[in-house]
C-alpha positions as CSV (number, residue, x, y, z in Angstrom):
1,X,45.0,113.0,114.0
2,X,43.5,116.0,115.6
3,X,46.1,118.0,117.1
4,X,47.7,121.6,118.2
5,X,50.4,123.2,119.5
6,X,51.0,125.3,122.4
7,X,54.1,127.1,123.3
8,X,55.7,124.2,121.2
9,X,54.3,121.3,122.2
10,X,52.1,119.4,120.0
11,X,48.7,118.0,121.9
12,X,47.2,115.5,120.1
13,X,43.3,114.3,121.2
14,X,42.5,110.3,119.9
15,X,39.6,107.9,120.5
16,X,39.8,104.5,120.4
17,X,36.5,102.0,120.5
18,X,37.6,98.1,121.3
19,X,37.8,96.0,117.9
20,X,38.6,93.1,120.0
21,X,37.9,91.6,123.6
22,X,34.9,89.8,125.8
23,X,35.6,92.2,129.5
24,X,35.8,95.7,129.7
25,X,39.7,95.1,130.9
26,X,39.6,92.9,127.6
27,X,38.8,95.9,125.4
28,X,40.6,98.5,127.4
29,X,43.6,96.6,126.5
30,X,42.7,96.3,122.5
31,X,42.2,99.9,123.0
32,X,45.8,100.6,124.0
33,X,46.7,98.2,121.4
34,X,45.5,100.4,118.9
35,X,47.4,103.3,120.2
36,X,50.8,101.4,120.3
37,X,50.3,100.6,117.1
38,X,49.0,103.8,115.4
39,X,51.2,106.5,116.9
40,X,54.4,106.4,115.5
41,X,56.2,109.3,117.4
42,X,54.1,108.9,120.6
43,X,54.5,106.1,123.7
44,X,53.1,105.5,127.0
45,X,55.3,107.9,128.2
46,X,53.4,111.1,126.0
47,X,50.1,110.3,127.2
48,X,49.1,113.2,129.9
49,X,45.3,112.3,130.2
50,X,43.0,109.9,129.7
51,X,39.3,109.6,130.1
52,X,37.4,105.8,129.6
53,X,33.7,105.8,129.1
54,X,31.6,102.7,130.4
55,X,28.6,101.5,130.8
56,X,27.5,100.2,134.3
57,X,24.5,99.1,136.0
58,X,25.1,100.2,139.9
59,X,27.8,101.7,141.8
60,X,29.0,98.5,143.1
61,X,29.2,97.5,139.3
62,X,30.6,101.0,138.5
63,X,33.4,100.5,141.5
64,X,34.6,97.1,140.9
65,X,34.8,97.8,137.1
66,X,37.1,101.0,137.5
67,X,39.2,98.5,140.4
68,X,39.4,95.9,137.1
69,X,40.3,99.1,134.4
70,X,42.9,100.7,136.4
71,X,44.7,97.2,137.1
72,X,44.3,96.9,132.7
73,X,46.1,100.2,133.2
74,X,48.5,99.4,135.3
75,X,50.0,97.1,133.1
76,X,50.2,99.2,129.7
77,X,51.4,102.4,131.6
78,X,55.0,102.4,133.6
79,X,52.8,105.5,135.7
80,X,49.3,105.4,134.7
81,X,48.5,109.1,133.9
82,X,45.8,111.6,135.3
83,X,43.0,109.0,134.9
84,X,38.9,109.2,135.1
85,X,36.7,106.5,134.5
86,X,32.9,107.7,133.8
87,X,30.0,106.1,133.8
88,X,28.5,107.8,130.5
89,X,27.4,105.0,128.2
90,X,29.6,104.9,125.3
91,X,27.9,105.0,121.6
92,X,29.1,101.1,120.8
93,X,27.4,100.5,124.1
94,X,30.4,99.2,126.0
95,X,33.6,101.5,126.0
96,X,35.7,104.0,124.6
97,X,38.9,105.8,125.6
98,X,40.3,109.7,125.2
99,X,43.8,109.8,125.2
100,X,45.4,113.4,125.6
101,X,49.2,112.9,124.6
102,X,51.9,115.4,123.9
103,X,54.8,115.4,121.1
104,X,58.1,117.8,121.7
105,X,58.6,117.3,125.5
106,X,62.0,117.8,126.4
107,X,63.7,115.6,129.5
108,X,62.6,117.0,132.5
109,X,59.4,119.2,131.3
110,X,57.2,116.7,132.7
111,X,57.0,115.4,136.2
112,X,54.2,113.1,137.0
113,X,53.7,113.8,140.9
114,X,51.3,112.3,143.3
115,X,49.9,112.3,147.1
116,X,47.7,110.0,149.2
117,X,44.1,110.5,147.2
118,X,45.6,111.7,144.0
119,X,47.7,112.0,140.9
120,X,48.6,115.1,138.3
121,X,50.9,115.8,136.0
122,X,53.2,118.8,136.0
123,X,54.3,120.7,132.7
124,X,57.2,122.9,132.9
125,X,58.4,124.7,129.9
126,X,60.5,128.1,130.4
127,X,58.3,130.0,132.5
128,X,54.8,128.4,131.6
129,X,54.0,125.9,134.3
130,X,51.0,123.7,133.3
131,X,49.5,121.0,135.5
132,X,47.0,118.2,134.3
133,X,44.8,116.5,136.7
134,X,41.7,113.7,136.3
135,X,39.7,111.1,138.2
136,X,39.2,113.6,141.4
137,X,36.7,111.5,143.5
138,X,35.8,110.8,146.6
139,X,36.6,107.1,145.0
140,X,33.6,105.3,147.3
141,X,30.1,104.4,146.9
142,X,28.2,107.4,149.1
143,X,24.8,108.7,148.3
144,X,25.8,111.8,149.6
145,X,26.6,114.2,147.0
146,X,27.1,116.9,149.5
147,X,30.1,115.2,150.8
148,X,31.1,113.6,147.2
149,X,31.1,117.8,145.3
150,X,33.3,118.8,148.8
151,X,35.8,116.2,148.5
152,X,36.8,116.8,144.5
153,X,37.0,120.4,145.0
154,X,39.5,119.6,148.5
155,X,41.4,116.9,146.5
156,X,41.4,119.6,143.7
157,X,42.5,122.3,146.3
158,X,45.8,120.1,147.8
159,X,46.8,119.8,143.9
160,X,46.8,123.7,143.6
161,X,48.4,124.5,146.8
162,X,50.9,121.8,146.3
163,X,51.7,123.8,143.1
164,X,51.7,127.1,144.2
165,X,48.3,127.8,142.2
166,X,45.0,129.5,142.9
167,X,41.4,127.9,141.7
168,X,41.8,131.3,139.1
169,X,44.5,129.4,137.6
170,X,42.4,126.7,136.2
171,X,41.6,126.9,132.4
172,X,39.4,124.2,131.7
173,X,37.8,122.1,134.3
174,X,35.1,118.9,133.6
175,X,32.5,118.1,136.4
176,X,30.8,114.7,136.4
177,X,28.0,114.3,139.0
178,X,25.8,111.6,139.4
179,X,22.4,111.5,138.3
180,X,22.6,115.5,138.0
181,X,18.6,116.7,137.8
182,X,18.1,113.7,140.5
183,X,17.1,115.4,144.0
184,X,18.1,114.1,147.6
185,X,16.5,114.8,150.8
186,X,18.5,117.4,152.9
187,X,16.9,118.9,156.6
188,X,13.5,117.6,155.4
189,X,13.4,119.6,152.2
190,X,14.8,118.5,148.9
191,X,18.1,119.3,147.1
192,X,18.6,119.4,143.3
193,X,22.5,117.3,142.9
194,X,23.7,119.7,140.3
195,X,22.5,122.7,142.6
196,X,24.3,121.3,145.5
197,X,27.8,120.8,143.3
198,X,27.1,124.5,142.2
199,X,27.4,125.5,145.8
200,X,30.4,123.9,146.5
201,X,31.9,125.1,143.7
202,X,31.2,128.5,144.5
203,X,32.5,128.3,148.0
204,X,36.1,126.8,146.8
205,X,35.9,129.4,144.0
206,X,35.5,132.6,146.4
207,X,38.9,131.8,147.8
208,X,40.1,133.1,144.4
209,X,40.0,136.9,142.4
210,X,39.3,135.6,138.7
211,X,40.3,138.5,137.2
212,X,40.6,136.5,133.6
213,X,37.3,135.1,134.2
214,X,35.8,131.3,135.6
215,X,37.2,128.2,134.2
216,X,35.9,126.8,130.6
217,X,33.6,124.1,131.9
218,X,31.2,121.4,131.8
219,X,28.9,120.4,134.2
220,X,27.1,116.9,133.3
221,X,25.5,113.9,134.5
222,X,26.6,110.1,134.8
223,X,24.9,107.3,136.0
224,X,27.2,106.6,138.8
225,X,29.9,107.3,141.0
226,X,29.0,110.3,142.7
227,X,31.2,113.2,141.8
228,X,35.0,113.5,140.0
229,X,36.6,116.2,138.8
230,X,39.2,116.7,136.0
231,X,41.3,120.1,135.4
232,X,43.9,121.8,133.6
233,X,45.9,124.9,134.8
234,X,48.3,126.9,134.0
235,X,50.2,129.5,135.4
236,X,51.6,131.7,132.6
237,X,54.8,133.7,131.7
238,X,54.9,137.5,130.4
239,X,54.3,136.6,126.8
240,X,51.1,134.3,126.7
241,X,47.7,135.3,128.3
242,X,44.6,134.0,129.0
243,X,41.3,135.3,127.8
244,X,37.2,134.5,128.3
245,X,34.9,134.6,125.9
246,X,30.8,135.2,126.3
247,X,28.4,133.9,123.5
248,X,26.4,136.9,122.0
249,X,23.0,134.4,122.1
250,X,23.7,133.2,125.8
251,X,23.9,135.0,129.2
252,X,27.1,134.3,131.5
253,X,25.9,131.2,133.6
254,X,27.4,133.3,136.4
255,X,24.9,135.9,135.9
256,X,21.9,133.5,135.6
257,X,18.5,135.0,137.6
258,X,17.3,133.0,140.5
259,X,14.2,131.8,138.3
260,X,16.2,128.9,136.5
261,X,18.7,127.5,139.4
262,X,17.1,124.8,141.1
263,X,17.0,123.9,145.4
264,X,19.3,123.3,147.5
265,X,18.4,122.9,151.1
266,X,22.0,120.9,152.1
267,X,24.1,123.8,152.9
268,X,23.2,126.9,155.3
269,X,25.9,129.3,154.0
270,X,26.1,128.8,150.2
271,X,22.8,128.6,148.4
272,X,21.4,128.8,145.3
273,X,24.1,130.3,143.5
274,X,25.1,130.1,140.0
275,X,27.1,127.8,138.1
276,X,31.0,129.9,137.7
277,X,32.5,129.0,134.5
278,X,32.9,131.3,130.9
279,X,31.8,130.2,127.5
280,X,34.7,129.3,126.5
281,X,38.5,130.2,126.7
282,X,41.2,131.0,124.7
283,X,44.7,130.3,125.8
284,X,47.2,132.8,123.8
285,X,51.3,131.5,123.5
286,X,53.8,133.2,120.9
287,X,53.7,129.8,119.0
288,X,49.6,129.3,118.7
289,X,46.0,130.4,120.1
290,X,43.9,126.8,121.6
291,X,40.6,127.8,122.7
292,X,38.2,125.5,125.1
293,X,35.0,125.5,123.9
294,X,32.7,124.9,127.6
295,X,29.8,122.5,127.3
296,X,26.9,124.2,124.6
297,X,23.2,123.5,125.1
298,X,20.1,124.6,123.3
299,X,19.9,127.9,125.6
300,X,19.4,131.2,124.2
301,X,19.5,134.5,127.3
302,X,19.0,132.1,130.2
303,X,16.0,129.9,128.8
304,X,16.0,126.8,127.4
305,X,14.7,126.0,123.9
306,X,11.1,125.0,123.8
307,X,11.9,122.7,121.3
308,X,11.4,119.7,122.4
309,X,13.3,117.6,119.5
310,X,16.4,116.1,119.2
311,X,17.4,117.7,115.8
312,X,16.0,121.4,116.7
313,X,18.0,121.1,120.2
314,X,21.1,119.7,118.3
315,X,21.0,122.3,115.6
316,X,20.8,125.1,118.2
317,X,23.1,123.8,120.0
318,X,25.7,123.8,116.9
319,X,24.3,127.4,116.0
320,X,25.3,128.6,119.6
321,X,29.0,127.0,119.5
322,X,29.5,128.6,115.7
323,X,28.6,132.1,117.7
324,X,30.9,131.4,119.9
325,X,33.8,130.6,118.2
326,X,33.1,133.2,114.8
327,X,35.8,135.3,114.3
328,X,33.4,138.2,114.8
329,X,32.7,136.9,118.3
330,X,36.4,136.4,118.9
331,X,37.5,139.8,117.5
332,X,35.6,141.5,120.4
333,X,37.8,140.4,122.8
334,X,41.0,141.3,120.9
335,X,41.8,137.8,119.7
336,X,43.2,137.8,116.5
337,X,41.7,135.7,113.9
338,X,43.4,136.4,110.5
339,X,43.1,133.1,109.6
340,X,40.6,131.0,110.7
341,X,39.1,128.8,113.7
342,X,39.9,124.8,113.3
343,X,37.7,122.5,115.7
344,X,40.0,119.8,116.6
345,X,37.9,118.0,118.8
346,X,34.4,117.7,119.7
347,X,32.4,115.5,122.7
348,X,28.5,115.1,122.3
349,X,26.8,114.4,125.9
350,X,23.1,112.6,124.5
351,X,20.0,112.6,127.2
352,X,18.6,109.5,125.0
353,X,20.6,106.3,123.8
354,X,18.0,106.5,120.4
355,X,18.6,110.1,119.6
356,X,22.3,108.8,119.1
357,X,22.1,108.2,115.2
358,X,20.3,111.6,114.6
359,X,22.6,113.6,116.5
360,X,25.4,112.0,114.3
361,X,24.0,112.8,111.6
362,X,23.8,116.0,112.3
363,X,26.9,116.4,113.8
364,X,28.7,114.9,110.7
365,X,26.8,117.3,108.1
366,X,28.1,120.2,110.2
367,X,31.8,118.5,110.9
368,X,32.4,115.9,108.3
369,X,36.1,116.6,109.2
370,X,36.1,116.4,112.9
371,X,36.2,113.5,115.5
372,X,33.7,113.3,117.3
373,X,32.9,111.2,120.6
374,X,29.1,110.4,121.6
375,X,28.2,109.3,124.7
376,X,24.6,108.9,126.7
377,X,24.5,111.5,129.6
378,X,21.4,113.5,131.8
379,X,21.9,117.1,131.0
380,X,22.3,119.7,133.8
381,X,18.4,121.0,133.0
382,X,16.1,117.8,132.6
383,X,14.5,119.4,130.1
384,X,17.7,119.4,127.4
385,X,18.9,116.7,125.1
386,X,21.9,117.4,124.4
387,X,24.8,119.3,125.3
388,X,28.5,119.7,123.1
389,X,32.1,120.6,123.9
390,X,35.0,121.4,122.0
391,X,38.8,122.3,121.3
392,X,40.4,124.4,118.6
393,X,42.5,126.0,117.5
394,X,42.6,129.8,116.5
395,X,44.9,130.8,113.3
């Protein structure tokens, strides 16, 4: 079971694909089935996230499914917990689930708390206050992703004011946009989707001073339902920090020339501006180090590979994340690594359903002890096949 602790809590990251059922709801159910049945010191009541992949074919399809998932939900969860349903086609070609759930909780450390548009969890141990949040989305079918990218980051916003937090508290944040090299028409000129979130982003983010750096982060496509957003911050106490960490083969997205961002034409006061998040993070607590691993593609300085095969994208790729997690990386930014760095976790976005089985291959020579979840997803540059994330944990 891959697993780590932070400030004495145990996190434990599972997968479950359906062995049984005919509907999605069907196999959603068999999926928390399996849970019940395999986690002997966990219940409903540990689980702080969870993320179900699907395949649909529309957003109406996409919409009524997650109405039909989250009544499945309903029923297996007393309070269903910071949920997001994505339409990323899963590698069995129907559905999978991601269940983030925590072991060592004592009564009262976790509050689950909720407003009109959305739901988080709260995590309050000593002076560390944690908060957990999924599934932020406009939450109807729009075609503007203009509108979509503003409403996550203002549902995103209420959560952190409601907690006393700052955007520069976020650790790790995931960003699902529909159809994300796809371009719109905006004041008669077109607009790149993954541009226009970018935008946004940056003009919620300049509310904050990130003095420990952007957020871990990924940025990557579904086939629909516009934008959500899912977070993690953290505000921490005197003895536990927070750190960023640059790749030594990769520029900071932040820094990114002008030559590889794409149009955006929607918005008169943020344009063309970078994507804000580090290469990873490392979150540092007396008990344990857990570092984020952002989403890794096949980019070396600013430029993507030329390679235009799976397995030469997916081995650079790898080669990019081992840079960036080697304890020679890690000891420039005073991280100590006397032992050595475990990947717990690792989530594989795959432009092409048939590059699936070579990319596992791969994966599985380089990780035969790591869990792995594979899903079909557009890339944030159309010409990239593949991009990973990860977890682990620092001894």
């Amino acid at each position: 079971m891959p697993h780590f602790a932070v400030n004495g809590l145990v996190l434990n990251n599972l997968c479950f694909s359906p062995e049984a059922g005919t509907t999605l709801s069907e196999k959603l159910a068999d999926c928390y089935k399996q849970y019940a049945e395999s986690t002997v010191n966990l219940t409903q009541h540990s689980v702080i996230r969870q993320t179900i992949f699907i395949s649909s074919k529309s957003n109406s399809e996409y919409h009524q499914n997650k109405r039909k998932l989250f009544a499945c939900a309903k029923l297996f969860f007393e309070k269903v917990p910071p949920t997001s349903i994505i339409a990323q086609l899963p590698d069995n070609g129907s559905l999978i689930v991601e269940i983030v759930c925590i072991e060592g909780l004592k009564p009262g450390e976790l509050t689950f708390k909720q407003n009109d548009a959305a739901s988080w969890l709260v995590i309050q141990r000593n002076a560390m206050k944690m908060i957990v949040a999924a599934g932020l989305s406009e939450n109807k079918e729009s075609n503007c992703i203009l509108q979509q990218s503003t409403t996550a980051f203002e549902l995103l916003q209420n959560i952190l004011l409601e907690e006393e937090m700052e955007f520069s508290d976020i650790i790790r944040q995931w960003n699902y946009i529909e159809k994300i090299t796809a371009h719109a028409d905006y004041n008669n000129s077109v607009s790149q989707h993954y541009q226009i979130f970018n935008d946004v982003r940056t003009k919620f983010y300049q509310l904050s001073n990130f003095e420990n750096g952007f957020p871990a982060a990924t940025g990557i496509g579904m086939d629909f339902g516009g934008i959500t957003i899912d977070f993690i911050a953290a505000k921490l106490d005197s003895k536990s920090s927070i750190i960023g960490v640059k790749n030594p083969v990769q520029h900071d997205a932040y820094n990114y020339s002008e030559e590889v961002l794409a149009e955006n034409s929607a918005m008169i006061d943020f344009c063309k501006t970078t994507p804000k998040f580090e290469r990873a993070k490392v979150l540092i607590t007396p008990e344990g180090k857990w570092l984020f691993v952002s989403g890794t593609a096949a980019i070396t300085g600013e430029l993507s590979s030329e390679q235009s095969c799976i397995k030469q994208q997916t081995e650079m790729t790898i080669q990019n994340i081992q840079r960036l997690i080697s304890p020679e990386n890690l000891h420039n930014y005073g991280i100590d690594c006397s032992g050595k760095v475990t990947l717990k976790y690792l989530r594989a976005y795959i432009k092409h359903k048939s590059h699936i089985p070579q990319v596992k291959e791969i994966c599985r020579k380089h990780f035969p002890e790591v869990h792995i979840a594979f899903v079909v997803a557009d890339v944030c540059r159309p010409e990239l096949l593949i991009e990973i994330e990860g977890e682990a944990v620092i001894h």
